[in-house]
C-alpha positions as CSV (number, residue, x, y, z in Angstrom):
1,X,0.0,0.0,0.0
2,X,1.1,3.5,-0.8
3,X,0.8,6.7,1.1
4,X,0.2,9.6,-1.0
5,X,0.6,13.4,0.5
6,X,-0.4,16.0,-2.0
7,X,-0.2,13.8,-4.7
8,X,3.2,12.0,-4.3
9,X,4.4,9.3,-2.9
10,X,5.1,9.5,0.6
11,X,5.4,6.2,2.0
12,X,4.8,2.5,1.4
13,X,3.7,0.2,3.9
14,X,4.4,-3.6,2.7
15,X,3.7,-7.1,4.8
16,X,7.2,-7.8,6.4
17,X,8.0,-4.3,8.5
18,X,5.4,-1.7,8.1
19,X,7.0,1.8,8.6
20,X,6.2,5.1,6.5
21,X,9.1,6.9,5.5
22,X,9.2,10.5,4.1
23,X,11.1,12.1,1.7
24,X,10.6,15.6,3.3
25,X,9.3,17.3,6.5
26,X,5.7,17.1,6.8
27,X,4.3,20.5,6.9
28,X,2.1,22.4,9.8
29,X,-0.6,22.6,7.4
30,X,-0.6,19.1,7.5
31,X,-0.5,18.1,11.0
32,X,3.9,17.8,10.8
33,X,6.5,19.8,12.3
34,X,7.8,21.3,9.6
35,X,11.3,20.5,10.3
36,X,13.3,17.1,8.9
37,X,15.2,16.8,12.9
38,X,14.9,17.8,16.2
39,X,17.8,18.0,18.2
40,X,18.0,16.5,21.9
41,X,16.4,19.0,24.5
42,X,15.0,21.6,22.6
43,X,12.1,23.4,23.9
44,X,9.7,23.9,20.9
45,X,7.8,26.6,20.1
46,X,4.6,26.6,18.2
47,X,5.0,29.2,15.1
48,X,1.6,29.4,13.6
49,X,1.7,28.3,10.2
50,X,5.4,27.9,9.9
51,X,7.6,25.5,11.5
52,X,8.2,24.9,14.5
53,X,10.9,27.1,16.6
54,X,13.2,25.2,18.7
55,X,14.7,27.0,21.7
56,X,18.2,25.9,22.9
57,X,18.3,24.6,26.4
58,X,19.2,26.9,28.9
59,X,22.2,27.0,31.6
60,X,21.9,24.7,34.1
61,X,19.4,26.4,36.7
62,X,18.1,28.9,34.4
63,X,14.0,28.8,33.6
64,X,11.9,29.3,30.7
65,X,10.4,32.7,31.7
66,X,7.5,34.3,29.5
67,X,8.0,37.7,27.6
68,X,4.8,39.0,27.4
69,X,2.4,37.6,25.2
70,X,4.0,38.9,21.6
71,X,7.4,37.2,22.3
72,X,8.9,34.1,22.4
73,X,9.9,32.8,26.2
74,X,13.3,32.3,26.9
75,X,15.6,30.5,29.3
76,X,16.5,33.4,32.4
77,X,18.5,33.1,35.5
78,X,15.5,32.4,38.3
79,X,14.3,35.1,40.5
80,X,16.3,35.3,43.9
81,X,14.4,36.0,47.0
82,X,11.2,34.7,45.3
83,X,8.3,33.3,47.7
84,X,5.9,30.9,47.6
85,X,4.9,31.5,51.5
86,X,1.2,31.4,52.4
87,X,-0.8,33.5,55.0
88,X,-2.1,32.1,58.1
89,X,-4.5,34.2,60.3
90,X,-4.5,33.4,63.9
91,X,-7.2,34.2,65.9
C-alpha cells in the first residue's frame, strides 16, 4: 500500500516491516513539524503556520520565563528571593 501526500508518494507500507518513511518534512498545514530533525532537549515553540521554533536549552538552573504575550519565552536566571509563602490568620 502507498501513502500519498499531495499527490506524491510519501510512504509504502508492505507485509514484512510496516513503517512510513518520508522524503521531506511534513508540513504544519498538515499536521507535521515542519522541520526534517529535532535536536535533543530543545524546547519547541509553536509558530503558527510555519515550522516549528526550537529554543536551545538553557544553563543549568536557568527557567523558561515568559516575555509577554508577543514574544517568544526564553531561558533566564530564576528570580532570587522569590516566595511561595502562604498567610495564616490566627485568631
Amino acid at each position: 500500500m502507498e501513502v500519498l501526500v499531495d499527490g506524491t508518494v510519501a510512504g509504502k507500507f508492505n507485509n514484512v516491516s510496516p513503517h512510513l518513511a518520508l522524503s521531506s518534512a511534513l508540513e504544519v498545514g498538515s499536521g507535521g513539524t515542519g522541520v526534517t530533525s529535532l535536536d535533543d532537549h530543545y524546547v519547541l515553540l509553536g509558530s503558527g503556520t510555519a515550522p516549528v521554533t526550537p529554543v536551545t536549552p538553557g544553563t543549568s538552573g536557568y527557567v523558561l520565563t515568559s516575555n509577554g504575550a508577543s514574544a517568544d519565552p526564553t531561558f533566564q536566571a530564576a528570580a532570587t528571593g522569590a516566595s511561595t509563602g502562604f498567610m495564616m490568620a490566627i485568631s
